[in-house]
N, C-alpha and C positions, 0 to 999 in steps of 0.2 A: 833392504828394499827388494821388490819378489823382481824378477826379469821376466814373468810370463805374460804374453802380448792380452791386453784389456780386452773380454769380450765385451760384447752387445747385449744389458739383458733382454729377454725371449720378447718381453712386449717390448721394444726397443725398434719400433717400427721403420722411425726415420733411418735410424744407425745402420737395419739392414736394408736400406735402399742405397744409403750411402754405400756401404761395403758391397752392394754388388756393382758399383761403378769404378771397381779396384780402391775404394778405401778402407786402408788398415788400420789397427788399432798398432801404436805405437808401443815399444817396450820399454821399459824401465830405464832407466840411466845407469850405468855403470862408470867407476871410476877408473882412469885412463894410469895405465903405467907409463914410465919413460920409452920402454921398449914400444908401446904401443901408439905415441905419440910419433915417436920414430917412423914408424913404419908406416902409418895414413899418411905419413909428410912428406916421404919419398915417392908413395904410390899414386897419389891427387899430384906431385909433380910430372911424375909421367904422362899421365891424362892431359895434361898442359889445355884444361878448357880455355884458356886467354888466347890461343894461337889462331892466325887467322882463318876462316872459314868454320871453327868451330860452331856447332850449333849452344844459342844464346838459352842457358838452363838457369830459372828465377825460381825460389822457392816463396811465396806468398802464404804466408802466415799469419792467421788472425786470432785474437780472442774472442771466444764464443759461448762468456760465460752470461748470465742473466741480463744484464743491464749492456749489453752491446746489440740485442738486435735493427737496434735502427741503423749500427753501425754499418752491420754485417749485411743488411739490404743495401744498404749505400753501396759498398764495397760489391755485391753483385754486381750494379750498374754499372758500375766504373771500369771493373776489371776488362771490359772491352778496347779501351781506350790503353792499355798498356800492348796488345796486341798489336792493334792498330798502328801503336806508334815503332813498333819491333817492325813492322811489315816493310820499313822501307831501309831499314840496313840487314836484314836479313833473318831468319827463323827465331821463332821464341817458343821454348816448353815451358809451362809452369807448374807447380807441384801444390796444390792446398795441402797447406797446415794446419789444423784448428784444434780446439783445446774446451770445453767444457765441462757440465757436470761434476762427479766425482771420478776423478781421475783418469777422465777418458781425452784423450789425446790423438788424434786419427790424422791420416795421410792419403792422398791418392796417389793414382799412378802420374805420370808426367804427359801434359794434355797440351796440343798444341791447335785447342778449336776453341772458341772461346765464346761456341754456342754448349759445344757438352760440358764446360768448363758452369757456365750461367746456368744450366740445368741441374749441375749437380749441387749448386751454393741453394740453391731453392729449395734442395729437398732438406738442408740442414738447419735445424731453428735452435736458439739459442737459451743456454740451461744453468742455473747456476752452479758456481763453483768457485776452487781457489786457481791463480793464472799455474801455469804450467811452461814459462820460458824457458826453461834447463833441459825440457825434454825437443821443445823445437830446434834448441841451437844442437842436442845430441845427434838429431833427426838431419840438419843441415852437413853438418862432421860426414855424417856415414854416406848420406850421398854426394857429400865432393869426393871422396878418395871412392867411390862406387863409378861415377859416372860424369864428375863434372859439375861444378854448382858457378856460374856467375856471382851471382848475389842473392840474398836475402832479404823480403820487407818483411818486418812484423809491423801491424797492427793493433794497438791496442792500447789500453787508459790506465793501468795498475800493475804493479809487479809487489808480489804477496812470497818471494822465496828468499832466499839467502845468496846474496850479492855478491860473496865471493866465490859460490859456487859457481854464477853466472859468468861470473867473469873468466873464471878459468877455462871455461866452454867454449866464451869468445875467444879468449887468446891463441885456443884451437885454432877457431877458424881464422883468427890474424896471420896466424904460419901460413897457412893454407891460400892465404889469400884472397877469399871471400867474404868481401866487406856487407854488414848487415845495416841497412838503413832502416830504422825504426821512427814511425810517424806515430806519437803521441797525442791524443786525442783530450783535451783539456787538460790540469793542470795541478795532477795530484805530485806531491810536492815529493814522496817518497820513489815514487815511478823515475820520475826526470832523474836523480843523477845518476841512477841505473841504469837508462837506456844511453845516456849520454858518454858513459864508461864503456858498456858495450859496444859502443858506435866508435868509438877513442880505437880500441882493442882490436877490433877488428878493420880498421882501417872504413869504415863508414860515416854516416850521417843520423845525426838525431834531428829531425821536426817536428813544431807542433803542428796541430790546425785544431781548430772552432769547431766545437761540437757542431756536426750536423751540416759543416761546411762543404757539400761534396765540389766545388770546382777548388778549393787549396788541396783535397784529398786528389783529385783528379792529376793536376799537376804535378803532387811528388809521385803518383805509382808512374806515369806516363818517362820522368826523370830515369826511375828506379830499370823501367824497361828498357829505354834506351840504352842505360848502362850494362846490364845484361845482352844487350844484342848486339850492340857495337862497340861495347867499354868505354874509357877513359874519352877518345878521341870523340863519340858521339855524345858525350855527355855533354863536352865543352862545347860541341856545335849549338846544340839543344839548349843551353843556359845563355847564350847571346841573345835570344827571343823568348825565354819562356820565366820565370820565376822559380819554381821549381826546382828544376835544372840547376839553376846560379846555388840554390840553397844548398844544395847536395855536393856539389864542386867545391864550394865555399872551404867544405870541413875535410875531405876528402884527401888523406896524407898522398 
C-alpha cells in the first residue's frame, strides 16, 4: 500500500478550499512494530493529556461517503453544541476527520472556533466511496503521542474493511488511553459489532440513533465533549440530566 499523502485532483475544487483551511490529505497506514508500539506508548504518556488543566483535544470524525450527506449537514449543525458544552469546564480543540471518494481521507488542523469549524464542514460535500476507518483510527494514534488526543467520535453507518485490522488500531489507542465513542447511524448489521469491539478496545462507547434524528445525535456528541473537556468526572455530572451522557458512562470501562 503506497504511503504517499492523497492529492486533490486539479478540478477538485471543494478539496482545494478545504486544504487551504489547513486540511490534509491523510497517508497510508502502515503496520506498527512492537518497538513502535513501544515507543508512542511511553511518549502519549508523557504528554499526560488527562492531567489537570490540560487543554480538552476531540478528534470528530465522520463518513463522507455518498449516502451521508444529510448526515454530514446535520453534523454541521450540531457541532456547535459540543463547543458550547466544552465552554463551561474548560477549552476544547477539535480536529475533522472525513473520508470519502476514492480513497481520500483528509484532516484539518485543530480548531477551537466553531464558526471556522461550521464554515469549513460547508465547503465539503459528500462523495461516494468505500469507509476508510483504519486510516482515522491511524490518524487518532499519531496525534495522541503528537499532542494529546482526549477522545474520539466517529460518525457513520457502514464499515466496508477488515475487522481485524481495525481492531488492532483500537487496541492502539486502548494502551494510549483514548476511548473512541462511535454513534452508529441506523442499523447495518455488519457495522454494529465492529463498532462495538472497537468501542470494547478502546475503552469507549458504541450508540445508535434514528436516521435523521438530530437531538439523539446532539446529545451523544454534547456527552462525547464533555468527556474531552472535563473527563470521566464531567461526564458523570452530565449523565444525571441528560441521556446521552448516561449512554456513554453506561459502557465506559
Amino acid at each position: 500500500m503506497p504511503g504517499d499523502p492523497i492529492k486533490p485532483r486539479p478540478s477538485d475544487a471543494v478539496s482545494a478550499r478545504a486544504e487551504s483551511e489547513s486540511d490534509g490529505a491523510l497517508p497510508q497506514a502502515k503496520t506498527s512494530t512492537s518497538e513502535d508500539v513501544a515507543a508512542f506508548v511511553a511518549k502519549a504518556r508523557a504528554l499526560s493529556p488527562h492531567s489537570p488543566g490540560a487543554k480538552g483535544r476531540l478528534i470528530f470524525a465522520l463518513d463522507a461517503t455518498m449516502s451521508r450527506q444529510p448526515t454530514w449537514d446535520m453534523a454541521c449543525a450540531l457541532q456547535a453544541d459540543m463547543f458550547r458544552e466544552a465552554a463551561s469546564l474548560g477549552s476544547l480543540d477539535i480536529r475533522l476527520v472525513y473520508y470519502r471518494g476514492f480513497n481520500e481521507c483528509r484532516a484539518t488542523g485543530w480548531i477551537s472556533d466553531s464558526s471556522k469549524l461550521a464554515t469549513l464542514m460547508s465547503k465539503i460535500d459528500c462523495r461516494g466511496g468505500d469507509t476508510q476507518i483504519g486510516r482515522v483510527l491511524t490518524d487518532a494514534r499519531r496525534e495522541a503521542v503528537a499532542s494529546g488526543v482526549r477522545a474520539v467520535v466517529f460518525v457513520g453507518d457502514a464499515m466496508e474493511e477488515k475487522v481485524d485490522a481495525l481492531c488492532a488500531k483500537a487496541g492502539e489507542l486502548g494502551m494510549l488511553k483514548v476511548p473512541v465513542f462511535l454513534f452508529q447511524e441506523g442499523h447495518d448489521a455488519i457495522a454494529e459489532p465492529a463498532f462495538r469491539e472497537i468501542a470494547r478496545l478502546t475503552g469507549g462507547a458504541w450508540c445508535r440513533f434514528d436516521p435523521g434524528a438530530a437531538a439523539q445525535l446532539r446529545e451523544l456528541l454534547r456527552a462525547a465533549a464533555a468527556y474531552a473537556a472535563g473527563g470521566r468526572e464531567a461526564l458523570l455530572k452530565l449523565a444525571k440530566t441528560a441521556s446521552g451522557a448516561a449512554q456513554l458512562i453506561g459502557q465506559m470501562k
